[in-house]
C-alpha positions in Angstrom: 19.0 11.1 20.5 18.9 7.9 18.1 22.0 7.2 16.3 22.9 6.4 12.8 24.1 2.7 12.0 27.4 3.1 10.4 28.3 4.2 6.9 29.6 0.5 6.1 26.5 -1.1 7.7 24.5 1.5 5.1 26.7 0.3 2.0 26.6 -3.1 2.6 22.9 -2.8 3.1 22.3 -1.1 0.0 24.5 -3.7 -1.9 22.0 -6.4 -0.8 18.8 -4.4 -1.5 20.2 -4.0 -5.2 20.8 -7.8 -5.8 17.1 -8.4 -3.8 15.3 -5.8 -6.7 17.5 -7.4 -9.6 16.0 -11.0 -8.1 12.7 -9.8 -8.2 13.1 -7.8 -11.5 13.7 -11.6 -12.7 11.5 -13.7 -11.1 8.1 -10.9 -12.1 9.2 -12.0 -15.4 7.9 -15.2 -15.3 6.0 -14.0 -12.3 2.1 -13.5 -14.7 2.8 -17.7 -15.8 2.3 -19.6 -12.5 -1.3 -20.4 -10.8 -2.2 -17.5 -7.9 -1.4 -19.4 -4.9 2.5 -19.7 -6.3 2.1 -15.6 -7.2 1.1 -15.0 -3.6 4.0 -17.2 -2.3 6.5 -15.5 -4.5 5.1 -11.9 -3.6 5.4 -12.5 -0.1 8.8 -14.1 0.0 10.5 -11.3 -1.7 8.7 -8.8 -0.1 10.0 -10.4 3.5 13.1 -10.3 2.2 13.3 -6.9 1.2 12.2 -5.8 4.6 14.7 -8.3 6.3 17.5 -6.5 4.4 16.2 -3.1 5.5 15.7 -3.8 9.2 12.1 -3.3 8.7 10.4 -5.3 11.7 6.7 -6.1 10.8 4.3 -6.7 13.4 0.5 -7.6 12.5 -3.0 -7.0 14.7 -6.1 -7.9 13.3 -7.0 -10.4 10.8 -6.3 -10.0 7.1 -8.4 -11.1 4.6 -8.1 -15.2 3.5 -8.2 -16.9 0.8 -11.7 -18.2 1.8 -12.9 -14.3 1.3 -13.8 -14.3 -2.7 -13.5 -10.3 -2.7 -12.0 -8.2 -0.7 -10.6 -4.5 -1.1 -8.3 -3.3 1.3 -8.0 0.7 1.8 -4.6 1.7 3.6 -3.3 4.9 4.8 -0.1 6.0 2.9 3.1 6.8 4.4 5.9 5.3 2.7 7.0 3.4 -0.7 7.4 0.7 2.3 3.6 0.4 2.7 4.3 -1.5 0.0 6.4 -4.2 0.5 4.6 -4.4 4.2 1.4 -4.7 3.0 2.4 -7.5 0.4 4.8 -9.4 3.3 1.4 -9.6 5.6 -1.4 -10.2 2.6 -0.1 -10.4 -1.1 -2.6 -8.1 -3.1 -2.2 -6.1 -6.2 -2.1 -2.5 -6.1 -3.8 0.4 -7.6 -0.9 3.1 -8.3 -0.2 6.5 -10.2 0.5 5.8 -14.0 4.1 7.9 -13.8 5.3 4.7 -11.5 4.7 2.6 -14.7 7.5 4.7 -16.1 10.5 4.7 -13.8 13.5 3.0 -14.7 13.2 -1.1 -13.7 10.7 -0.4 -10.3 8.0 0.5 -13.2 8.9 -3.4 -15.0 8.6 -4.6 -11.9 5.5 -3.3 -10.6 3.9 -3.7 -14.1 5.0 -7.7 -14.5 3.0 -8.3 -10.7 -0.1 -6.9 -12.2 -0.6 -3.7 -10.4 -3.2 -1.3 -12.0 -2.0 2.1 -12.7 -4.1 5.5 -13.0 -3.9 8.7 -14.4 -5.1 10.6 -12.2 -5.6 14.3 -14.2 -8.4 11.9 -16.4 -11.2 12.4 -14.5 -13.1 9.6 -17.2 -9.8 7.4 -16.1 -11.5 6.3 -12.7 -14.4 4.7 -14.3 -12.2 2.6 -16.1 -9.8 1.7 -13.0 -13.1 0.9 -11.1 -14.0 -1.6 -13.6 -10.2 -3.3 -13.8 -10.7 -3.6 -9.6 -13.9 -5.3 -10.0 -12.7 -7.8 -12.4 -9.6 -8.6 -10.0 -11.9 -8.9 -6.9 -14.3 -11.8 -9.2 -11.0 -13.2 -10.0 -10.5 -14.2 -6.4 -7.9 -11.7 -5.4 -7.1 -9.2 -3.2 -6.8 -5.3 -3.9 -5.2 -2.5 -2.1 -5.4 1.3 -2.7 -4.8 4.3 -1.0 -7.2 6.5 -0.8 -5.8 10.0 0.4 -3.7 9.9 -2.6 -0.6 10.8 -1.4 1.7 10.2 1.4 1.7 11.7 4.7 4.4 11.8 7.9 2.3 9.2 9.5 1.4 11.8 11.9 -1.5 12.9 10.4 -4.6 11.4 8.1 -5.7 12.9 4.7 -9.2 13.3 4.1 -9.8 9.8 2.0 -11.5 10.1 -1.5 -14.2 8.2 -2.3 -14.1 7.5 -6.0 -12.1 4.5 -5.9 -14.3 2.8 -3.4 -17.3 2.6 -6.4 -15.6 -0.6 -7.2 -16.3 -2.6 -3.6 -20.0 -1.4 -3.8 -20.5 -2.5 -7.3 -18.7 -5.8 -6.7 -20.1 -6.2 -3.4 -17.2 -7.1 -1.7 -15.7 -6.6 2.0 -13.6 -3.7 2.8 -10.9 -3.6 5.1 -9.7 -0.5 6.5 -5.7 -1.1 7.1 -3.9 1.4 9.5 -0.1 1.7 8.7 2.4 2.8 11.2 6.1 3.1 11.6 8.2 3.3 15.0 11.8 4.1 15.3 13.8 2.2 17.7 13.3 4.6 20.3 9.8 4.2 20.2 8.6 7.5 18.7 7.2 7.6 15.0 9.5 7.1 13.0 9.6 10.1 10.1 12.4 9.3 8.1 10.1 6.3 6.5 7.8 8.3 5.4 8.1 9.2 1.1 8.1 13.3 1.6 11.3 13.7 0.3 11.4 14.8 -3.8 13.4 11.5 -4.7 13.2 8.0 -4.2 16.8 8.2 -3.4 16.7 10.4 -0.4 13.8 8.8 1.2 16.2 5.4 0.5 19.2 7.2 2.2 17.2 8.0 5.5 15.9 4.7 5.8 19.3 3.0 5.1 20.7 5.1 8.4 17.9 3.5 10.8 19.5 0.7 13.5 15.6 -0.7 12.9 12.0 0.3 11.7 9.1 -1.4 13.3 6.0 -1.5 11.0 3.2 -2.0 12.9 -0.2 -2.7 10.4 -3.6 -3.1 11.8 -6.0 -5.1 10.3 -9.3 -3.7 11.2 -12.8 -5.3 11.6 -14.2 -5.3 7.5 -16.9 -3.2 6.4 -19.9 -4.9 4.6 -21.0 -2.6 2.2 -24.4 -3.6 2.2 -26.7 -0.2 1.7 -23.8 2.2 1.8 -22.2 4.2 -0.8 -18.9 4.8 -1.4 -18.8 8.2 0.4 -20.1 6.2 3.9 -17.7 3.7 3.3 -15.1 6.7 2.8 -15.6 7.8 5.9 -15.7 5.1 8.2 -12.7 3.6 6.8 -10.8 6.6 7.4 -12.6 7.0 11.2 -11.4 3.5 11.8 -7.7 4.1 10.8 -7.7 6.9 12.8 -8.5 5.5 15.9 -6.0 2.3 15.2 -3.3 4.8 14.8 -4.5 7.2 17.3 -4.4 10.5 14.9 -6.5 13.1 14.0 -8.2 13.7 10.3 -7.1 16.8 9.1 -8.8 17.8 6.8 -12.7 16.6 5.2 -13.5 18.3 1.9 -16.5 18.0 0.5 -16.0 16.1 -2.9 -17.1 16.9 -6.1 -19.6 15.5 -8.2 -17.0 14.7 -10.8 -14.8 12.5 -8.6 -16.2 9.7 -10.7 -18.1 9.4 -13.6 -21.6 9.0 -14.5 -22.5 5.1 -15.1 
């Protein structure tokens, strides 16, 4: 049975992930002033540090998305408020996120200074809008992640993906990488107290805090061209493709409605 580090460890640990967010609270500040390729650098130095302190081992496979790529869209499976933080340690990109987050207490200044788009998701008319905002970032030159299950998961399982959000890679005409996300304990199994299931930030931080380690394993998989397809083929074999990196079963394919995104 895997073993707790020790309650000292945990403090200490939790003293140096406080002074790491008040860092980055500061430096998102003047984060939106410097060129892109100084954004990307600061993105993905704090977020390596943030894992660092955590004992969060990433491992990569595949390739992500360069700078050479003029739009690409990456679509992730959701676990953890760690996808994150992995995601932007591997291949700094902005984020599409639920509005609330815009609201917490300093993580919603934070997120909002680094540019992430946020959505409400009861407004059905707000996805047309959000589509628009992702294209305009992709002709910008960078990168965008979303989620498309819409909430988390244990890791052991993947959420029928909705489509709505993909409207924007079609229209832009961009590539689209499906990104499996994975977390191992140090025993080898998956590792379940990363995953966000808990109903506080703070007790999903607690569990994390106890772990000796957390490997992070994300896959890079082979990008979709949209070409012909609509957003409910990409859907679909994005979601296929995570599947088989992460060797888990879709659990569920509803059949969406026509409303899922507006009339153009």
């Amino acid at each position: 049975m895997q073993k707790n580090i020790p309650s000292l460890l945990q403090f200490i640990r939790l003293i140096r992930l406080l002074f790491h967010v008040v860092s980055g609270l500061l430096q998102s500040m003047v984060y939106p002033y410097f060129p892109l390729h100084i954004q990307r650098s600061m993105m993905q130095r704090w977020s390596a540090g943030l894992l660092s302190i955590l004992a969060v081992r990433l491992r990569c496979y595949g390739k992500p998305p360069t700078l050479e790529i003029p739009r690409a869209l990456l679509a992730a499976n959701h676990v953890s408020w760690l996808d994150v933080c992995v995601l932007m340690a591997a291949c700094p990109t902005r984020f599409v996120a639920k509005a609330e987050i815009s609201r917490w207490p300093v993580l919603g200044m934070l997120c909002r200074n680094v540019g992430t788009l946020f959505i409400e998701r009861a407004r059905r008319s707000d996805t047309l809008k959000i589509n628009q905002q992702i294209e305009a970032v992709l002709d910008q030159g960078e990168c965008v992640t979303v989620f498309p299950e819409g909430t988390t998961t244990d890791g052991r399982q993947l959420n029928h993906f909705h489509a709505s959000l993909l409207q924007s890679v079609v229209t832009a005409d961009a590539l689209l990488y499906p990104v499996a996300i994975g977390y191992r304990n140090c025993a080898g199994g998956i590792c379940l107290e990363a995953a966000y299931i808990e109903p506080s930030l703070i007790l999903s931080l607690k569990k994390i805090l106890k772990q000796p380690y957390i490997n992070a394993e994300l896959t890079f998989n082979q990008p979709i061209s949209c070409g012909m397809k609509n957003r409910r083929e990409l859907a679909r074999l994005t979601e296929q493709a995570i599947a088989a990196s992460l060797a888990i079963s879709i659990v569920h394919k509803e059949v969406e409605k026509l409303h899922d995104l507006p009339n153009e």
